[in-house]
Biotite code that builds the C-alpha atoms (Angstrom):
import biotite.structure as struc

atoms = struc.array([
    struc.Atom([-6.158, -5.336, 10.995], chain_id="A", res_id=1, res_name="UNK", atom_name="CA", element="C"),
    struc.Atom([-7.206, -5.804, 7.306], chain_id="A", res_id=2, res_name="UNK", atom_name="CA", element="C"),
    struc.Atom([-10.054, -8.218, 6.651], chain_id="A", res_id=3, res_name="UNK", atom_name="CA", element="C"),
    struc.Atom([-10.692, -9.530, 2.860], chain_id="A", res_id=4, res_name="UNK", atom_name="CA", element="C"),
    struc.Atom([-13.856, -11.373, 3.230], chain_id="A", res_id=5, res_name="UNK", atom_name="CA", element="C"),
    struc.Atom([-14.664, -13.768, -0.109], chain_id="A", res_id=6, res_name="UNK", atom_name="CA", element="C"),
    struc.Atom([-14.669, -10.910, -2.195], chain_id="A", res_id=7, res_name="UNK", atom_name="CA", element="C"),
    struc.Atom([-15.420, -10.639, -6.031], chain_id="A", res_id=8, res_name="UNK", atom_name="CA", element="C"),
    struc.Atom([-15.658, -7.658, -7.886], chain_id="A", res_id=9, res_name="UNK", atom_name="CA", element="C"),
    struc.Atom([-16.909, -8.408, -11.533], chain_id="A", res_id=10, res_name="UNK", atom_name="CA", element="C"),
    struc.Atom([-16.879, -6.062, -14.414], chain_id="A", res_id=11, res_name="UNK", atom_name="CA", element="C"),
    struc.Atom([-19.834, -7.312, -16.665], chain_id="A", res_id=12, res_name="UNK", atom_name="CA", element="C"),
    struc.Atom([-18.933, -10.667, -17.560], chain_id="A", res_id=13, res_name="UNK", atom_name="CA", element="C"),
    struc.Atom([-15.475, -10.717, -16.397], chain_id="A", res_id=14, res_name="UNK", atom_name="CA", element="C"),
    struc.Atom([-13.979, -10.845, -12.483], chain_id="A", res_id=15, res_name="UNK", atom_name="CA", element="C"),
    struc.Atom([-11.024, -9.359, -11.789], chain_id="A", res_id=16, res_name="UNK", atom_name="CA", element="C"),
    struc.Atom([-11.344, -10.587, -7.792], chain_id="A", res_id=17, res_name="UNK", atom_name="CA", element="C"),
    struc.Atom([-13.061, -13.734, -7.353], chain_id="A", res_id=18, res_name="UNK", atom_name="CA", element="C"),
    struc.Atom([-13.725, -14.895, -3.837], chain_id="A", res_id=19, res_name="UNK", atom_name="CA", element="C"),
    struc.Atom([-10.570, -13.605, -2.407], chain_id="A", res_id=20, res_name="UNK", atom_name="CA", element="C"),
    struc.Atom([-10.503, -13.730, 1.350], chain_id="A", res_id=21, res_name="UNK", atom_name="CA", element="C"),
    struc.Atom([-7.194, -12.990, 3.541], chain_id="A", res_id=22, res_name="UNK", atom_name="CA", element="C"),
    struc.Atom([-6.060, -11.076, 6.681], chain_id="A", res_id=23, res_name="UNK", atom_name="CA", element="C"),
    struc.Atom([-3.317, -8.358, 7.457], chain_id="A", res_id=24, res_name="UNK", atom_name="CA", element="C"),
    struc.Atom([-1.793, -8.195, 10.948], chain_id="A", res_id=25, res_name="UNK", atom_name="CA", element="C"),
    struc.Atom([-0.662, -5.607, 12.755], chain_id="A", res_id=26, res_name="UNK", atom_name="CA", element="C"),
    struc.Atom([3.102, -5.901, 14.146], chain_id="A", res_id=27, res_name="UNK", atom_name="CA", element="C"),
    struc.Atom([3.999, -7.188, 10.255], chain_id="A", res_id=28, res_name="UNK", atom_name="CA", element="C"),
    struc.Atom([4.753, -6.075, 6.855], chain_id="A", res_id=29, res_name="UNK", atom_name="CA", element="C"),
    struc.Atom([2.796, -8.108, 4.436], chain_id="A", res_id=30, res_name="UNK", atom_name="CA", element="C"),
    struc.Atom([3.551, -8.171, 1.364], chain_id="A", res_id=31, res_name="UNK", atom_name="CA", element="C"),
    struc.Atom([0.839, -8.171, -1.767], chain_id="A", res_id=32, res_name="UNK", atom_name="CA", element="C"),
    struc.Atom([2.289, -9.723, -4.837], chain_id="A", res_id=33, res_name="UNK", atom_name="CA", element="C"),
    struc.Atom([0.144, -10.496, -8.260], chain_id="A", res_id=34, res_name="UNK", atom_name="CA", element="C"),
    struc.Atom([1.696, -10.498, -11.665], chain_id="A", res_id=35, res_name="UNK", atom_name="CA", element="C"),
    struc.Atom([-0.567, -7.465, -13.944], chain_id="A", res_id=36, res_name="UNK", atom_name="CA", element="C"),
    struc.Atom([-3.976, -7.449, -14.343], chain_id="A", res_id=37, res_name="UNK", atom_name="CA", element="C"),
    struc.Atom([-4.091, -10.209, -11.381], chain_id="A", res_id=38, res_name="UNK", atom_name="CA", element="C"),
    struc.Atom([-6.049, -8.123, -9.201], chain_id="A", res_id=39, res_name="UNK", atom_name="CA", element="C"),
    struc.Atom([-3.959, -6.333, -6.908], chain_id="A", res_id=40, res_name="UNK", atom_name="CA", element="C"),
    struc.Atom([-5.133, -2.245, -7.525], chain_id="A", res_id=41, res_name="UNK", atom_name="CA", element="C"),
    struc.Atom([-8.628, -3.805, -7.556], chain_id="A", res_id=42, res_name="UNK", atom_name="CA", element="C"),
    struc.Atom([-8.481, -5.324, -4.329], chain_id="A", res_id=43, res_name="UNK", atom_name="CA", element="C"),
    struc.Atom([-6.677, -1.988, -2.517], chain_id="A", res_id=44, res_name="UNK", atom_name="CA", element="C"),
    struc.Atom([-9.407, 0.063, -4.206], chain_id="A", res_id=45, res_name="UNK", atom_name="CA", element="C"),
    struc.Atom([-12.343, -2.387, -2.696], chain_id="A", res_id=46, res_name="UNK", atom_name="CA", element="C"),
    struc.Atom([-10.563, -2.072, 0.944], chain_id="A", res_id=47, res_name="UNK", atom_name="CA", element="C"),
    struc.Atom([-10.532, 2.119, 0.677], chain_id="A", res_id=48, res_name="UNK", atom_name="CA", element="C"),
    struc.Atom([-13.936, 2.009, -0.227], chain_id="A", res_id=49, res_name="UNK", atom_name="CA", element="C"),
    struc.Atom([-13.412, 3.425, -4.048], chain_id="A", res_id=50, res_name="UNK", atom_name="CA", element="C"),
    struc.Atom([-15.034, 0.223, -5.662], chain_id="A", res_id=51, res_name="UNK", atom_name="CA", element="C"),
    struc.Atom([-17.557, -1.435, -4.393], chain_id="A", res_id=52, res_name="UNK", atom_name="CA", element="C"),
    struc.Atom([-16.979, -5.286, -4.451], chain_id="A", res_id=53, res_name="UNK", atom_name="CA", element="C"),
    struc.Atom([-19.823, -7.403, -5.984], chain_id="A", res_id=54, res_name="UNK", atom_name="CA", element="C"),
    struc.Atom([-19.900, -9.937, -3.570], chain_id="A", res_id=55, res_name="UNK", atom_name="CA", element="C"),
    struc.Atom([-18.299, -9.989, 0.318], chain_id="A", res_id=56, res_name="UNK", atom_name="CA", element="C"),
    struc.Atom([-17.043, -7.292, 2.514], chain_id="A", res_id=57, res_name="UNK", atom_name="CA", element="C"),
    struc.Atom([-13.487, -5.423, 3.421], chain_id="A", res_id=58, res_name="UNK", atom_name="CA", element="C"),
    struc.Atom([-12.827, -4.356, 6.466], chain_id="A", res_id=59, res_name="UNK", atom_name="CA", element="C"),
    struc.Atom([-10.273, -2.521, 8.331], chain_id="A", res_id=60, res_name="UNK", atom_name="CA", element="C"),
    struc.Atom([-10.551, -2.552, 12.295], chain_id="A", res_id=61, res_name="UNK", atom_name="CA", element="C"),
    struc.Atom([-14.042, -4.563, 11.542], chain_id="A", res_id=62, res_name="UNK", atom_name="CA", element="C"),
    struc.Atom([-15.677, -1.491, 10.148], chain_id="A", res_id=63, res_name="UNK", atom_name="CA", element="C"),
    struc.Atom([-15.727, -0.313, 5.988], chain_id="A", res_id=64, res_name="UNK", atom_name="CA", element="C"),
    struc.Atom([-13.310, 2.868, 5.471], chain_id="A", res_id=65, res_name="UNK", atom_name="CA", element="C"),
    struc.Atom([-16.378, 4.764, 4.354], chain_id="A", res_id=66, res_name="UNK", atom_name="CA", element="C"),
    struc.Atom([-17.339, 4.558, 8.163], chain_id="A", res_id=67, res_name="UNK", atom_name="CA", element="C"),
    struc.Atom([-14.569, 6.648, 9.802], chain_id="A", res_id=68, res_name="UNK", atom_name="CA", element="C"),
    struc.Atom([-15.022, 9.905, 10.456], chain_id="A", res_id=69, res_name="UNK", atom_name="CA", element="C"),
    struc.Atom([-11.763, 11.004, 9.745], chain_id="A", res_id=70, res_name="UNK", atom_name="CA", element="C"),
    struc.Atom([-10.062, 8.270, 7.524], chain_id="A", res_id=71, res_name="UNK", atom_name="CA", element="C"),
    struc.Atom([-6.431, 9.905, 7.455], chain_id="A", res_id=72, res_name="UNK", atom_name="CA", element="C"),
    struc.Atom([-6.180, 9.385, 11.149], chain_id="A", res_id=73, res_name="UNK", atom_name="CA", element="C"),
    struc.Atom([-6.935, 5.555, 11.115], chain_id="A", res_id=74, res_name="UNK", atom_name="CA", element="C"),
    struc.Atom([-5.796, 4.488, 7.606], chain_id="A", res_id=75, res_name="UNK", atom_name="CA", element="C"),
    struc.Atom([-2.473, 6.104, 5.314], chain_id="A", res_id=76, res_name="UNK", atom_name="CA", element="C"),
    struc.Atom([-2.697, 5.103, 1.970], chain_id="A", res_id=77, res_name="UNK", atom_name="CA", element="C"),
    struc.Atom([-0.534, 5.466, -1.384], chain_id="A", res_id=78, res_name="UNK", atom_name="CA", element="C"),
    struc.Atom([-2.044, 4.348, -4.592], chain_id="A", res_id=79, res_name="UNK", atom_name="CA", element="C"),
    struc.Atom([-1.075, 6.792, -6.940], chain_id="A", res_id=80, res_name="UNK", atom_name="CA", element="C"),
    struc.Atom([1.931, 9.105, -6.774], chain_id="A", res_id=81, res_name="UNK", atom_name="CA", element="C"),
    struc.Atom([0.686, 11.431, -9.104], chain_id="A", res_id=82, res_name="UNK", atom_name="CA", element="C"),
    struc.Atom([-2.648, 11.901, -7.652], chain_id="A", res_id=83, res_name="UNK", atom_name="CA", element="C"),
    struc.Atom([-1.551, 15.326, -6.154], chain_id="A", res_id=84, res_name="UNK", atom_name="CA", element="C"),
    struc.Atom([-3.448, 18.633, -7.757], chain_id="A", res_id=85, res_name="UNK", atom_name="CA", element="C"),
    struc.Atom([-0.044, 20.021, -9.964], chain_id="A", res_id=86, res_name="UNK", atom_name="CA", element="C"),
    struc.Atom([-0.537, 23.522, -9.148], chain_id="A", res_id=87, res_name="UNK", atom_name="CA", element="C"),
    struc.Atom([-0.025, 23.032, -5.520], chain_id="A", res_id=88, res_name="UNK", atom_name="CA", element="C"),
    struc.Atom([2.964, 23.437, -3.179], chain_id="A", res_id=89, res_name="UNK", atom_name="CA", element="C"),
    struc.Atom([3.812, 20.195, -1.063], chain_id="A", res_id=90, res_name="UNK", atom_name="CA", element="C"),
    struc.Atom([3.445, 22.269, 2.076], chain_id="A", res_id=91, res_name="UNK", atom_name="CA", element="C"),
    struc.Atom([-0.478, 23.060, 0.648], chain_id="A", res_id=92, res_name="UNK", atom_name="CA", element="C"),
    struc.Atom([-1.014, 19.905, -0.955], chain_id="A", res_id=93, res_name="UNK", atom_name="CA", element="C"),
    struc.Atom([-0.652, 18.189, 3.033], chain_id="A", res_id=94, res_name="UNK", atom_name="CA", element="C"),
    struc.Atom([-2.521, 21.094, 4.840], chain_id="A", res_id=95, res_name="UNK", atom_name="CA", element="C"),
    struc.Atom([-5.211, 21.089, 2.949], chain_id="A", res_id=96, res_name="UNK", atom_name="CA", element="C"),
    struc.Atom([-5.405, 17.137, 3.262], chain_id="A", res_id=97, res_name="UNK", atom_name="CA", element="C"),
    struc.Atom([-4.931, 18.303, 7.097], chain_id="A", res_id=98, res_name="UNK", atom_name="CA", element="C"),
    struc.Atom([-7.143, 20.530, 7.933], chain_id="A", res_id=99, res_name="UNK", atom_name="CA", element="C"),
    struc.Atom([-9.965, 17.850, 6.115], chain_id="A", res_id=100, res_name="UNK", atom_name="CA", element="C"),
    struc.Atom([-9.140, 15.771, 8.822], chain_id="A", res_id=101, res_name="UNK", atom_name="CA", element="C"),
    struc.Atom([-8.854, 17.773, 11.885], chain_id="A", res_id=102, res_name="UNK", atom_name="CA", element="C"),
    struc.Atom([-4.832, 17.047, 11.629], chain_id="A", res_id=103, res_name="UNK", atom_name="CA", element="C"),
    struc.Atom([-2.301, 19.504, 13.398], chain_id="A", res_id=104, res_name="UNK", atom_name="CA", element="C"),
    struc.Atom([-0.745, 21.427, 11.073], chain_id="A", res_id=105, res_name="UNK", atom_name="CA", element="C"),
    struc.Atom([2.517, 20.793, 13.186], chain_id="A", res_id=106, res_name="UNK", atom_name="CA", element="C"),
    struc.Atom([2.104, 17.582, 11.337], chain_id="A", res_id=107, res_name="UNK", atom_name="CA", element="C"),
    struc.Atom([2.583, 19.085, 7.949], chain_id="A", res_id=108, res_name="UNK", atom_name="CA", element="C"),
    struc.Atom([6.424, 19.822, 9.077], chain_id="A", res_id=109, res_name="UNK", atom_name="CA", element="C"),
    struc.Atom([6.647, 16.499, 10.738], chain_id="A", res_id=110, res_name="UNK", atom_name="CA", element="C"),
    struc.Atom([5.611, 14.402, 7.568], chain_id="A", res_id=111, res_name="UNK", atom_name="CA", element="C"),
    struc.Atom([7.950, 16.680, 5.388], chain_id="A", res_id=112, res_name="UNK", atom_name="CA", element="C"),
    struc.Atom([10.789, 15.835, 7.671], chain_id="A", res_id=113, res_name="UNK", atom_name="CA", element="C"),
    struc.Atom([9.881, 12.304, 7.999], chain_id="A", res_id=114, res_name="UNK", atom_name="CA", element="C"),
    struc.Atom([9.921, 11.849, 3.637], chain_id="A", res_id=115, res_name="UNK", atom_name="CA", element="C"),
    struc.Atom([13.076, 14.340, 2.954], chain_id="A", res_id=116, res_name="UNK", atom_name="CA", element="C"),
    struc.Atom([10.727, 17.048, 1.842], chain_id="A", res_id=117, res_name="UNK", atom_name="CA", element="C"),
    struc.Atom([11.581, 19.625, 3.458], chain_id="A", res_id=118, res_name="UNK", atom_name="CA", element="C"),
    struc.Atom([13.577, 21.541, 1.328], chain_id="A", res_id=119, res_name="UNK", atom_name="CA", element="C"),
    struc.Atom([11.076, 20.853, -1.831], chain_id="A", res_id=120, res_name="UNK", atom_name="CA", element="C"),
    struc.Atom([8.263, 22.253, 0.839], chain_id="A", res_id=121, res_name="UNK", atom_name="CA", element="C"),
    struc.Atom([7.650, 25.446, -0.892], chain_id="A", res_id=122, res_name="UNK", atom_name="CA", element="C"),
    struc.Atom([7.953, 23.815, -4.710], chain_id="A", res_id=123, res_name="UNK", atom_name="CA", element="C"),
    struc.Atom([5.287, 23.590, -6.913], chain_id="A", res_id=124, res_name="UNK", atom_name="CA", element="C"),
    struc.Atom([4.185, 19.194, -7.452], chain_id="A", res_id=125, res_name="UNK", atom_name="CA", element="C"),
    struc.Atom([3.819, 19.595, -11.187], chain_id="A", res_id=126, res_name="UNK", atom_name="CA", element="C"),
    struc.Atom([8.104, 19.626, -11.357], chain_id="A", res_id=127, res_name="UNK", atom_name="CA", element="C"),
    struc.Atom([8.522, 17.164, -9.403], chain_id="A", res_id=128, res_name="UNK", atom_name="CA", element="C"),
    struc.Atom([10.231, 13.647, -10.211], chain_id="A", res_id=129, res_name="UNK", atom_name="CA", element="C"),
    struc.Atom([8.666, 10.584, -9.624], chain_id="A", res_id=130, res_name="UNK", atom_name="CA", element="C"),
    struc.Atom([10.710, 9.633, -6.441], chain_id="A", res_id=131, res_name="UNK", atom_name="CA", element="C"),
    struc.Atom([9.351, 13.015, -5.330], chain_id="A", res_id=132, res_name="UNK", atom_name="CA", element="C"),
    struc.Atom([5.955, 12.797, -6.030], chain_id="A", res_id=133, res_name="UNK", atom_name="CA", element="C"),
    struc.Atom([6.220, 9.204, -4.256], chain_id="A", res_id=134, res_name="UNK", atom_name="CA", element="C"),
    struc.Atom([7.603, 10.795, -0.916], chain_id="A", res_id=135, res_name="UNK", atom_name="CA", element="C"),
    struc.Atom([4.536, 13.429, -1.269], chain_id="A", res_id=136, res_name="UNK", atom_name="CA", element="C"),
    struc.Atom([2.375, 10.698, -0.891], chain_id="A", res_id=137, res_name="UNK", atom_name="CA", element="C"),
    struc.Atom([4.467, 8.683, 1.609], chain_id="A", res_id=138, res_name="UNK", atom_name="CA", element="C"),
    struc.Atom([3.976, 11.696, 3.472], chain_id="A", res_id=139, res_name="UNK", atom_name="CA", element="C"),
    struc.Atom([0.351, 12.159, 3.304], chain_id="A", res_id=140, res_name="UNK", atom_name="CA", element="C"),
    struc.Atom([-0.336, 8.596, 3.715], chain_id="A", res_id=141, res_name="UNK", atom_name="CA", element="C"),
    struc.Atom([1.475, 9.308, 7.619], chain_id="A", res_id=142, res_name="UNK", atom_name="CA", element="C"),
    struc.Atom([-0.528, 12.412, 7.751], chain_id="A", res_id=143, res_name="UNK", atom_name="CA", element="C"),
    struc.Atom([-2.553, 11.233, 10.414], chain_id="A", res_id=144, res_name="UNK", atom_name="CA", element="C"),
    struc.Atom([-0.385, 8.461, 12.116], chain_id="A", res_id=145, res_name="UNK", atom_name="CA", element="C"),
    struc.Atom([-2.312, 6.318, 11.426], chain_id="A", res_id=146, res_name="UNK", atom_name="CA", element="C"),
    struc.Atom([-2.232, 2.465, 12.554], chain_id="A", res_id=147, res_name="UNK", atom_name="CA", element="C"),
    struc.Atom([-3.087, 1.057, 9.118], chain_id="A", res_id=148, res_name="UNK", atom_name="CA", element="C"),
    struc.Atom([-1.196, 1.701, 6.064], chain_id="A", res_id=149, res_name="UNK", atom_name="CA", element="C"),
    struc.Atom([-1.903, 0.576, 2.474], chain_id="A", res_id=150, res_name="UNK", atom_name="CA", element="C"),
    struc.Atom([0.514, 1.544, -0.199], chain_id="A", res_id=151, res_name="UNK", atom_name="CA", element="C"),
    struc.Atom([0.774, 0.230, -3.374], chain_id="A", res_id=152, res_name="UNK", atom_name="CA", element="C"),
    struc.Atom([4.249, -0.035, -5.568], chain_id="A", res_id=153, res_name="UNK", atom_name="CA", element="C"),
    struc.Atom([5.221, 2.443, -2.893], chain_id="A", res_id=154, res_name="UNK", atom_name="CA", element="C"),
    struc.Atom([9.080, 2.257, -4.328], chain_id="A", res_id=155, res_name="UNK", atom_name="CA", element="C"),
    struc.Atom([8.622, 3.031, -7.988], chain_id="A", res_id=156, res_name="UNK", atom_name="CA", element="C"),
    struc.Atom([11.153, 5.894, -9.158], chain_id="A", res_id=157, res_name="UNK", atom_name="CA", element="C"),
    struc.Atom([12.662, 6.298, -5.315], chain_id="A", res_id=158, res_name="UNK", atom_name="CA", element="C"),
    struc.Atom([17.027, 6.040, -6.197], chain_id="A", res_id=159, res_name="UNK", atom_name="CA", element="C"),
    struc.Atom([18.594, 3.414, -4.150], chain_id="A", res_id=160, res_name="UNK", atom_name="CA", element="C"),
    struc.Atom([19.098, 5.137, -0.910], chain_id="A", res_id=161, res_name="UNK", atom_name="CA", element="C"),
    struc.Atom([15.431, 5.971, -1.440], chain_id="A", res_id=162, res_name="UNK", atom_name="CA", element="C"),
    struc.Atom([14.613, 2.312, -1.417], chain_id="A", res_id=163, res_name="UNK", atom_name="CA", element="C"),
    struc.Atom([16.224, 1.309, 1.503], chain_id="A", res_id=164, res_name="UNK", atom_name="CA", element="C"),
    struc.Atom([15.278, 4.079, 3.268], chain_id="A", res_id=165, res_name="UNK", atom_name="CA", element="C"),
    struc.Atom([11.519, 2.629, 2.767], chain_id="A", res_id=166, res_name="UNK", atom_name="CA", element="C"),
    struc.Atom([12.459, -0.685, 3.600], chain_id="A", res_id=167, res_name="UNK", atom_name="CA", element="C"),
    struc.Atom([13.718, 0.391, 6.923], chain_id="A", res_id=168, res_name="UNK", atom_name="CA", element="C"),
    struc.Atom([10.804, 2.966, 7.477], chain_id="A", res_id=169, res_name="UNK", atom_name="CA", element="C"),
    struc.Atom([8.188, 0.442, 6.928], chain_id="A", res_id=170, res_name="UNK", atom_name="CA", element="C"),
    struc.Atom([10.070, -2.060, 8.883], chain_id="A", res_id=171, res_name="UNK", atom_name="CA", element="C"),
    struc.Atom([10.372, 0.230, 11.747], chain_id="A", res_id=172, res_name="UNK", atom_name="CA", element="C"),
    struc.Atom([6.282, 1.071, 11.560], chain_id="A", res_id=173, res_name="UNK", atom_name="CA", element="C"),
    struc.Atom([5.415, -2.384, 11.797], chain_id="A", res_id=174, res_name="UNK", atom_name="CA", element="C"),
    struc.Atom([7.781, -3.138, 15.197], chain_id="A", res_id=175, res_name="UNK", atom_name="CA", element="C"),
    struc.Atom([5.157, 0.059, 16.308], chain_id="A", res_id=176, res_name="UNK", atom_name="CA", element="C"),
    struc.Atom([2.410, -2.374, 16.060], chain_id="A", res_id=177, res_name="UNK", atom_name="CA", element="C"),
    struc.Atom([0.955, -1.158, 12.875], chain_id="A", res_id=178, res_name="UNK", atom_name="CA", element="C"),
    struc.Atom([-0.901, -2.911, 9.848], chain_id="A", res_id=179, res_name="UNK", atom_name="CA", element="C"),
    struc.Atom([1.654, -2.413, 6.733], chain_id="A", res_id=180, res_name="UNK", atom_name="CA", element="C"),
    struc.Atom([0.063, -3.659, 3.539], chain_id="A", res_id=181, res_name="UNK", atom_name="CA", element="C"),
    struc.Atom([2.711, -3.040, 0.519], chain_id="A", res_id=182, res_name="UNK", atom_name="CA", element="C"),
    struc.Atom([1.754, -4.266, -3.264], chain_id="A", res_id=183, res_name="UNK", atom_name="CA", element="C"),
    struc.Atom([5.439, -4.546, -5.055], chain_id="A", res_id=184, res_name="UNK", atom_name="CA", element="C"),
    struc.Atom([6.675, -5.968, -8.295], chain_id="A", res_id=185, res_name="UNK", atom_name="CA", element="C"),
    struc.Atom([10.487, -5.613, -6.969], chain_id="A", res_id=186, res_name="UNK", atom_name="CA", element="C"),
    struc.Atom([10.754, -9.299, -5.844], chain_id="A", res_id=187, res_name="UNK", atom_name="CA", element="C"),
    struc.Atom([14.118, -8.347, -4.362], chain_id="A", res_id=188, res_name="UNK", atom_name="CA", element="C"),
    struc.Atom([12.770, -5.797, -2.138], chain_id="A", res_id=189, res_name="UNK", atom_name="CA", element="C"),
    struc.Atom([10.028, -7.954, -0.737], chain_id="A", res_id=190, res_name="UNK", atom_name="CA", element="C"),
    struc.Atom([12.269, -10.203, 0.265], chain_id="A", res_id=191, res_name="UNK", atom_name="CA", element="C"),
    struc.Atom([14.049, -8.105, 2.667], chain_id="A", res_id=192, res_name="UNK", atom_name="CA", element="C"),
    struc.Atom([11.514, -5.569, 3.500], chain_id="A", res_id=193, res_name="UNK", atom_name="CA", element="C"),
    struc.Atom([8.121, -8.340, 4.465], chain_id="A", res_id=194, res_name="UNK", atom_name="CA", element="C"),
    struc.Atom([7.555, -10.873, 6.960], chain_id="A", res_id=195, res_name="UNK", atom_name="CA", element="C"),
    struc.Atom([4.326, -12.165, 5.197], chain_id="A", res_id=196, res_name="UNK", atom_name="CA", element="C"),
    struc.Atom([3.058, -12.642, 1.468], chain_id="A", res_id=197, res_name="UNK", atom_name="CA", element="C"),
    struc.Atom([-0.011, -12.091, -0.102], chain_id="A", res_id=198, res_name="UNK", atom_name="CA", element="C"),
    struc.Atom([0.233, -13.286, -3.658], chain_id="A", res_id=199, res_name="UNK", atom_name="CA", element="C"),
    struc.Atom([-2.904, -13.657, -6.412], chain_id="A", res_id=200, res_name="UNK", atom_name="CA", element="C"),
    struc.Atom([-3.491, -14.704, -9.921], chain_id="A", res_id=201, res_name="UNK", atom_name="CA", element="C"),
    struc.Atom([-6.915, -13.969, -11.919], chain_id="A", res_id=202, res_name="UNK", atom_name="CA", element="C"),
    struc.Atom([-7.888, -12.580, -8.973], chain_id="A", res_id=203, res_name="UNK", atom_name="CA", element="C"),
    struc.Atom([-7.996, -15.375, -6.568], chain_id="A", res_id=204, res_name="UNK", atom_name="CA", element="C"),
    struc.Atom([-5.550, -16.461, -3.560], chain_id="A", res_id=205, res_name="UNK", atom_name="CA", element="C"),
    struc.Atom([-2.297, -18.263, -4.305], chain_id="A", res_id=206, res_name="UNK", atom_name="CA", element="C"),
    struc.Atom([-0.868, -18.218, -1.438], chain_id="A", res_id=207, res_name="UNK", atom_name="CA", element="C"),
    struc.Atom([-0.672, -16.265, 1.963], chain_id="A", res_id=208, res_name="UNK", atom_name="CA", element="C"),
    struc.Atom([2.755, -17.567, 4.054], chain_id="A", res_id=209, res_name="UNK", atom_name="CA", element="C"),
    struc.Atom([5.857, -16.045, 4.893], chain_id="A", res_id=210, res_name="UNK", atom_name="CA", element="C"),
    struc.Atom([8.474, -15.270, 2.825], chain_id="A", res_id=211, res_name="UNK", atom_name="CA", element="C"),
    struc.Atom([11.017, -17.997, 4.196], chain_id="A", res_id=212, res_name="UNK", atom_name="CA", element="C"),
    struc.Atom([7.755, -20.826, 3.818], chain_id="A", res_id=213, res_name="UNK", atom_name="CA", element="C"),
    struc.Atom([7.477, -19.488, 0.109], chain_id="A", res_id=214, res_name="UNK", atom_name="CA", element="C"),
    struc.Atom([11.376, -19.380, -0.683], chain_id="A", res_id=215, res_name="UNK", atom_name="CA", element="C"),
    struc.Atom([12.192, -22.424, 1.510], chain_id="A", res_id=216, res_name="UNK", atom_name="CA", element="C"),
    struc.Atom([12.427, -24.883, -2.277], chain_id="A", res_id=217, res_name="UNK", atom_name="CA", element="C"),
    struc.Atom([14.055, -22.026, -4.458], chain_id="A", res_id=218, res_name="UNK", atom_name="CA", element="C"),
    struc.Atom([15.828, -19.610, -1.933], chain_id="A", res_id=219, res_name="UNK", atom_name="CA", element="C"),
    struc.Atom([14.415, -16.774, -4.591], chain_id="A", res_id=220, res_name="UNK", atom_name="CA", element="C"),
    struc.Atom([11.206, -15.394, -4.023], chain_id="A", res_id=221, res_name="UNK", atom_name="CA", element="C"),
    struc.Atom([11.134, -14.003, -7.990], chain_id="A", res_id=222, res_name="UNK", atom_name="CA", element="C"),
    struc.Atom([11.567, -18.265, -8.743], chain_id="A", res_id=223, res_name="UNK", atom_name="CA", element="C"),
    struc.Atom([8.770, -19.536, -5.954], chain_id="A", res_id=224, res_name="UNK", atom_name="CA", element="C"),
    struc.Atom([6.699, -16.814, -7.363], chain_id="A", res_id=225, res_name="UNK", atom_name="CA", element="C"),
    struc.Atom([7.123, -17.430, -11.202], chain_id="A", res_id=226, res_name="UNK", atom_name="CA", element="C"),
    struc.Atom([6.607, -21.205, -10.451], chain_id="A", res_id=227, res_name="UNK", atom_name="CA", element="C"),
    struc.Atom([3.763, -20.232, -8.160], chain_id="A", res_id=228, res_name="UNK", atom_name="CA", element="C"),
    struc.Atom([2.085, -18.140, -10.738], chain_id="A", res_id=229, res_name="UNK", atom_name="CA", element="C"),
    struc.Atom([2.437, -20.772, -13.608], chain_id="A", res_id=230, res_name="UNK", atom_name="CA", element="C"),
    struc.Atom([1.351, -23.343, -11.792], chain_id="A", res_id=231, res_name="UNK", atom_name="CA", element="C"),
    struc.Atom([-2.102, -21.224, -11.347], chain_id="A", res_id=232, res_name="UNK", atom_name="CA", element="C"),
    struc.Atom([-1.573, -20.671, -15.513], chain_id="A", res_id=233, res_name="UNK", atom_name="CA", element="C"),
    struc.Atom([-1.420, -24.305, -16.282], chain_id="A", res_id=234, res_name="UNK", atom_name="CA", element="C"),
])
């Protein structure tokens, strides 16, 4: 479970989170949904421990990331597809992030099967696409099996059958039992893929419901969230 505890994070004069407080299950997908700038990136950062909030707490299984051990085995996370060194192999890129943890390298071959790497095992990151370098981090972010997973705009540059391959992935992680916490501008996607919503403006709570309570006046999740998000703006 994810805990956001009244959490601000302010950068001089200005907060991008500002007493933002909400809780991911495990057993669900929950969507996180925030028009640019609203808050979103901040707010994964804060829960992996890479910024440190100004005010309140985030927790995941009660305890700050930054208390784990080994963090790969207890929490997968995607925030930047590109974030792999360019030089490196996929294969090397994973065991290195392996061996950090104490992870099998059995794994490795596991997570490159699991992401349709494992013909591009052996190729250098720097060529590859997007969609690529997306599955690269899919696959480290399921390095360690972990229960809790935090990816953010996890389906940028993935083709179609890339897309719903993710939907049905994350879908199927979340029947496991797991925490899936997925930050998406592809209102269409979120629709089918989460069972809950998380969505912010200005860094503050809008809403947290499911998607049918959300879509129940519009049937269109991109329409309740527009008029959600004005609504904040007016």
């Amino acid at each position: 479970m994810i805990e956001v505890r009244d959490v601000t994070k302010r950068y001089g004069p200005a907060a991008a989170v500002d007493g933002l407080s909400f809780t991911v299950r495990p057993g669900l997908v929950t969507g996180f949904l925030g028009a640019n700038g609203a808050g979103k990136s901040t707010t994964m950062r804060m829960i992996l421990g890479l910024d440190r909030p100004t005010r309140g707490e985030a927790l995941i299984g009660g305890r700050p990331y930054r208390e784990f051990a080994d963090p790969l085995r207890r929490v997968g996370a995607l925030l930047e597809a590109r974030a792999a060194h360019p030089a490196r192999t996929a294969h090397h890129h994973l065991l290195w992030l392996a061996e950090s943890n104490r992870i099998p390298r059995a794994r490795v071959h596991e997570v490159l099967g699991l992401t349709g790497l494992e013909d591009a095992a052996g190729r250098r990151v720097g060529g590859f696409s997007l969609g690529m370098a997306q599955r690269l981090g899919l696959a480290a972010a399921l390095l360690g099996d972990p229960q809790v997973l935090l990816l953010d705009e996890p389906m940028n540059g993935l083709d179609p059958e890339g897309i719903r391959w993710l939907r049905t992935f994350l879908r199927e992680l979340a029947a496991q039992g797991r925490t899936v916490f997925v930050s998406s501008h592809l209102m269409g996607e979120m629709a089918r893929t989460a069972d809950r919503l998380i969505v912010i403006g200005g860094g503050r709570l809008l809403a947290d419901t499911t998607v049918a309570e959300l879509t129940a006046a519009t049937g269109s999740l991109e329409e309740a969230f527009l008029r959600l998000t004005e609504r904040r703006a007016g």
